[in-house]
C-alpha positions in Angstrom: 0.0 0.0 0.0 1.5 3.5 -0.7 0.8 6.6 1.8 1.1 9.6 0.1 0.0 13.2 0.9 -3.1 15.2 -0.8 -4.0 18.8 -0.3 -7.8 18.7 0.6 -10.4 21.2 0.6 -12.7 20.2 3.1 -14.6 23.1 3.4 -15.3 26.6 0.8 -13.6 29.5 1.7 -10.7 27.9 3.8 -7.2 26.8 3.4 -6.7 23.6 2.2 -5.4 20.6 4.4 -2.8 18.5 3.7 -3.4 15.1 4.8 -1.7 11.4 4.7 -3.3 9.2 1.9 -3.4 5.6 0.9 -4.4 3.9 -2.6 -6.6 1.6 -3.3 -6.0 -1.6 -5.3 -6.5 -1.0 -9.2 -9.1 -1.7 -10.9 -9.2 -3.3 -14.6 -8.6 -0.5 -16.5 -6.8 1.9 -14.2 -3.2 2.7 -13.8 -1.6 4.4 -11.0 0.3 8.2 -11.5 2.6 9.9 -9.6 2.0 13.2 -10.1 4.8 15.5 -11.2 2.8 18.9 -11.9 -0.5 20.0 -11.9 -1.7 23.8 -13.2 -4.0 25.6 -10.7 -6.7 26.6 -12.6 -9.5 29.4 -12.0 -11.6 26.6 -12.0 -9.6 25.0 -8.6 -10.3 28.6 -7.2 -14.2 28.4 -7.9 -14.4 25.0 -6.2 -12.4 25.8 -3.1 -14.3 29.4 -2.8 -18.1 27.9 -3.3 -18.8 29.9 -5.9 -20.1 27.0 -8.3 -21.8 25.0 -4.5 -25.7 25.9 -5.7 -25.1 24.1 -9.5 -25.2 21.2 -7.3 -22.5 19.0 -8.6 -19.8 19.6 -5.8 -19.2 17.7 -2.5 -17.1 18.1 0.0 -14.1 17.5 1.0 -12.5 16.8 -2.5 -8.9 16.8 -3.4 -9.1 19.6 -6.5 -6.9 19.9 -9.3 -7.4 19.0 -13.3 -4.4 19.8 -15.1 -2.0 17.0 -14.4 1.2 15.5 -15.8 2.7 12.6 -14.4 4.4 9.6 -14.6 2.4 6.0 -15.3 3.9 3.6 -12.1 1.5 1.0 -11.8 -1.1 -0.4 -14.3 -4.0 -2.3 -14.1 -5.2 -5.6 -15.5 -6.5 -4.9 -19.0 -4.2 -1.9 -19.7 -3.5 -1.7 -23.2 -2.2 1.4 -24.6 -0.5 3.0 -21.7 2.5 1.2 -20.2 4.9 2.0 -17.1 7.3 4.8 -17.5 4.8 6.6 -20.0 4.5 10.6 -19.2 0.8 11.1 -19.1 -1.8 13.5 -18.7 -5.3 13.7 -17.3 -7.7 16.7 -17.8 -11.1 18.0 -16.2 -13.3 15.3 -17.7 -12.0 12.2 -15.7 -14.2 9.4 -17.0 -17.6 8.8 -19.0 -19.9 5.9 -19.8 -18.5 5.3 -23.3 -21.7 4.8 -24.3 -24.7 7.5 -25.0 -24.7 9.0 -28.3 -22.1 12.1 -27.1 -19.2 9.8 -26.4 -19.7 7.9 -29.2 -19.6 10.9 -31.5 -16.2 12.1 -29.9 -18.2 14.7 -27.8 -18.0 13.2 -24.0 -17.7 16.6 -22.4 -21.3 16.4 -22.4 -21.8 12.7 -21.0 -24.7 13.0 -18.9 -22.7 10.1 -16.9 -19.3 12.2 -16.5 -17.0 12.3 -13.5 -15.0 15.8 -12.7 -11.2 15.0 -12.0 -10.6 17.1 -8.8 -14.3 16.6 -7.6 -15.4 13.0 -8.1 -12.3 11.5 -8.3 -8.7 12.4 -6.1 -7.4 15.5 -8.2 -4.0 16.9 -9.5 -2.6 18.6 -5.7 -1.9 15.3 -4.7 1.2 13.3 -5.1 -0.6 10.1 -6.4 -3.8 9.9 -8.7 -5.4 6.9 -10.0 -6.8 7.4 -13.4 -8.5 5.2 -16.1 -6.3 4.7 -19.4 -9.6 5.5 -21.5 -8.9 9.1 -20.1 -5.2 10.0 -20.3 -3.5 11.7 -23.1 0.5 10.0 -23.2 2.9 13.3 -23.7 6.7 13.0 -25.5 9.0 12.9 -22.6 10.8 15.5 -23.9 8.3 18.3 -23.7 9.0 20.9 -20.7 6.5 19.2 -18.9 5.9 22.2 -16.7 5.2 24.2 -19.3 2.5 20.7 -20.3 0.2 21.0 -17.5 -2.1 24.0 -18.1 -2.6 22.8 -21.3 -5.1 20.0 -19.9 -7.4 22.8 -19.6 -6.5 26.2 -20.2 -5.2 24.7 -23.4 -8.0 22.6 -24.6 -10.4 25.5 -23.6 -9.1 27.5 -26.3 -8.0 24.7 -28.9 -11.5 23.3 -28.6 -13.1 27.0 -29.0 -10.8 27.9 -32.1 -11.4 24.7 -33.6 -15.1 25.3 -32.9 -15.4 28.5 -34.5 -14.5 26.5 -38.3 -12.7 29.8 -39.4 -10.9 29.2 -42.9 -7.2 30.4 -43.0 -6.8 33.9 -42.9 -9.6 34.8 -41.3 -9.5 37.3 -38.6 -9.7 36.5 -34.8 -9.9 39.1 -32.1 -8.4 37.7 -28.6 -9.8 39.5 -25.9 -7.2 39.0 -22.9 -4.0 38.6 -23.2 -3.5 36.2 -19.7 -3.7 32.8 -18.7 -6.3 31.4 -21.6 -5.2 34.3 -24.2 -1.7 33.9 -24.0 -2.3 30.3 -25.2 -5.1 30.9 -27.8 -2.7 33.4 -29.7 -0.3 31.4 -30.3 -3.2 28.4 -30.9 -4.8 30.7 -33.8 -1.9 31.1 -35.7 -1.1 27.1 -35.6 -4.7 27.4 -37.3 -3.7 30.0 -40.4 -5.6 32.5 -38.8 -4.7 36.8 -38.6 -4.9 37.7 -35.0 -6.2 40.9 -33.5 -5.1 40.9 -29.5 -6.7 43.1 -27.3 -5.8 44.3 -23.5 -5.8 47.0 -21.1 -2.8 46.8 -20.7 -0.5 48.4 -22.8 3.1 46.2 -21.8 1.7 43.2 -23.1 2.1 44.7 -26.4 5.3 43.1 -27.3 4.3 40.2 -25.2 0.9 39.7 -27.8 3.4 40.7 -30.6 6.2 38.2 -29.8 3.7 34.9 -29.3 2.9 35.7 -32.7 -0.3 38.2 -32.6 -0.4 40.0 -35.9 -1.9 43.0 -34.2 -2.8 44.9 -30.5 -5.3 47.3 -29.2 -6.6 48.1 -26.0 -10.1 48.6 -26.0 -10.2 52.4 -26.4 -8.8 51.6 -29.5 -11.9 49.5 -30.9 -12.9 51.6 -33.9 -9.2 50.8 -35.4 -10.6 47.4 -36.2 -12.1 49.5 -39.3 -8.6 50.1 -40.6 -7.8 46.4 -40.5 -11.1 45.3 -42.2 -14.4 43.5 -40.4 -13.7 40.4 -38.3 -14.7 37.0 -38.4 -15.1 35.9 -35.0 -13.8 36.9 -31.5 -12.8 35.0 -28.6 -13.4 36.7 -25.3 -11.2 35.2 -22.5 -11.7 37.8 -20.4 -12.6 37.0 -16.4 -15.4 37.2 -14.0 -15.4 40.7 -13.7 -18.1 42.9 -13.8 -18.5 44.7 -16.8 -16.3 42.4 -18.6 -18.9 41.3 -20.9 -20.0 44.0 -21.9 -16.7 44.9 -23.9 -17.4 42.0 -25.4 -20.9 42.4 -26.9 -19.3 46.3 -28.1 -17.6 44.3 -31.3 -20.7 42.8 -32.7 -20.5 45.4 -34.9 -17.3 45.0 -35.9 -18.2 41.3 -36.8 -18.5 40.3 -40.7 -22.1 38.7 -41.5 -22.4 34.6 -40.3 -19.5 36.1 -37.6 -19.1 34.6 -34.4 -18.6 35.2 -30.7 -17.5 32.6 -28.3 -17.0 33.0 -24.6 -14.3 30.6 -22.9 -14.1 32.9 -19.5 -16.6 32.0 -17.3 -18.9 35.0 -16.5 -21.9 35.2 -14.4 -23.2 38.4 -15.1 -25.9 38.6 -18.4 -24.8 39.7 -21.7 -26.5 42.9 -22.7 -27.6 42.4 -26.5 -29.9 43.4 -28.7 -31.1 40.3 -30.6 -32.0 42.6 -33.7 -28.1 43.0 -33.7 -27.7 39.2 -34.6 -30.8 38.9 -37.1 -28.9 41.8 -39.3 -26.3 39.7 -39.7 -26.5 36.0 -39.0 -24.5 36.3 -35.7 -24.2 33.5 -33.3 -23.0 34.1 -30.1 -21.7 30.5 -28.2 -19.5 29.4 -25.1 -17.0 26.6 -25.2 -15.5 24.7 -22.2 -13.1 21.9 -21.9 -13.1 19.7 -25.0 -12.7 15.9 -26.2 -10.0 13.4 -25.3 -9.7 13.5 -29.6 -9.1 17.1 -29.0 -6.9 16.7 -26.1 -4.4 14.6 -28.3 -4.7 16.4 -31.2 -3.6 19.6 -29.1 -0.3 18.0 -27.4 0.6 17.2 -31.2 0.7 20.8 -32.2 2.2 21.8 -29.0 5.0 19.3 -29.6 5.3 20.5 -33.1 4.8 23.9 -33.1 6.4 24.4 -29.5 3.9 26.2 -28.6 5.0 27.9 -25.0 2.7 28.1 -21.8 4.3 30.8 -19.6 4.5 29.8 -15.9 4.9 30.4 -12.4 5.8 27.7 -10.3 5.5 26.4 -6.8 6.2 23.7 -4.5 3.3 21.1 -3.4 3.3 22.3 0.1 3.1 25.8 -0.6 -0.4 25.6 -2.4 -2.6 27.3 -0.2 0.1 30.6 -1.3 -0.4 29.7 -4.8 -4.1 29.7 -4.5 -4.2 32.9 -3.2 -1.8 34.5 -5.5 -4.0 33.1 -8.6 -6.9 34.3 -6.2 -5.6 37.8 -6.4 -4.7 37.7 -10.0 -1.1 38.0 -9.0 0.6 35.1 -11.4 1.4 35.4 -14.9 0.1 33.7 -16.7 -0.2 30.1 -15.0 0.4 28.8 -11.8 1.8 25.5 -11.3 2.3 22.8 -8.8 5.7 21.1 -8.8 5.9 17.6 -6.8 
């Protein structure tokens, strides 16, 4: 039996504990992973505040985390593709039923059946996780696996929305946010052919935007310059739950080419102010994207690997979490935090 220690939230709103641990016997299709890093992820900072408590799907105490990299140690009976030694990963959706007519079609985000890594299962801030094989994505050992990690969500967020979209090359995306999401989906649109617009408040992530391979920046006060470049295609807000934030976003409808597209990957609670005559005029559709498929997943790590595509990072050491959670908390890490084991 190994004992190993897991960072538990066992209340919202508190520090998490870190208690001893012991593994269970593996089942068929499960293999055992010792965790070498794991991304803290707004999401984490949502589960351990009890912000997302009334949706009704969270219990505690739970063991958070959903953006892990580790190393395959044990393997259960039945294990076929996944062998000891392999560098995995394992994202927010942690298993399905294989079977309804969404996981069939490649789409098992939406399993009716689905089980949250982090919430129904032990997550990524412990040094041990079991997994199922179904569910892991292997990653080339020589990928900065630090740099790996967010991509198990932050990553397939955006890859997932971009691919979504169906732009054809050259199209024009506007980013809006240039952090921990938009920092990724720049350098994700260009992998796709596409001419990126990045926007920020903040003016000294202009070379930033420009260096990961953004074709242009604005800040928002400079909207209107959009008519200089031409009408866009679609934007991707990434901005955060902040009031008001939405609201820039709805201000480039017009801006948008007819059949264009908006799609939200930063999760906002506030209502979208809109004026639905503002989508008949021109075919608009306005959508949201979260997570994405295990096809996805793998298909993302491939242009990551190939394009070296770079996830800037902030680390920290397992038992200096609760610091890390609060410096994510407080919007005080650029762009990703992450746990080192």
């Amino acid at each position: 039996m190994i004992k190993f220690l897991s960072a538990y939230c066992i209340e919202p709103k508190k520090e998490l504990v870190i208690k001893e641990n012991y593994i269970e016997d593996l089942k068929p299709k499960e293999v055992l992973v010792k965790v070498l890093y794991s991304g803290i992820c707004h999401s984490d900072i949502h589960i351990i505040d009890g912000d997302w408590e009334s949706r009704g799907f969270i219990n505690y105490p739970l063991i958070p985390g959903h953006e892990i990299v580790g190393e395959v140690i044990q393997i259960g009976n039945n294990v076929n593709f996944v062998k000891k030694g392999d560098i995995v990963g394992l994202p927010w959706i942690y298993s399905t039923c294989l079977n309804c007519d969404y996981c069939i079609s490649g789409n098992e985000q939406f399993c009716e059946n689905k089980k949250i890594t982090g919430i129904d299962s032990i997550g990524g801030y412990s040094q041990y996780i079991k997994a199922y094989e179904d569910f892991l994505t292997i990653v080339p050992k020589d990928m900065n696996l630090e740099e790996v990690a967010p991509l198990f969500c932050a990553g397939l967020t955006v890859y997932t929305a971009i691919k979504n979209l169906n732009l054809k090359p050259n199209s024009f995306l506007a980013i809006l946010g240039i952090g921990g999401l938009g920092h990724l989906a720049i350098q994700i649109a260009k992998s796709f052919g596409l001419n990126v617009i990045s926007f920020s408040s903040n003016e000294n992530k202009k070379k930033l935007a420009l260096n990961l391979g953004s074709d242009y920046f604005l800040n928002y006060s400079q909207i209107d310059e959009i008519k200089k470049i031409g009408k866009i295609d679609a934007v991707l807000s990434t901005l955060p739950n902040i009031k008001g934030k939405s609201e820039i976003t709805m201000e480039f409808i017009k801006y948008l080419k007819p059949y264009g597209k908006i799609s939200f990957v930063g999760a906002h609670l506030e209502e979208i102010p809109f004026k639905p005559i503002d989508l008949i005029s021109k075919n608009l559709t306005i959508t949201g994207s979260a997570v994405g498929s295990r096809s996805n997943m793998r298909e993302l790590i491939n242009i990551a690997y190939h394009k070296q595509i770079k996830t800037i990072i902030q680390k920290f050491k397992f038992h200096d979490i609760n610091n890390a959670i609060d410096k994510v908390r407080k919007g005080e890490v650029i762009f990703r935090a992450v746990i080192e084991f």
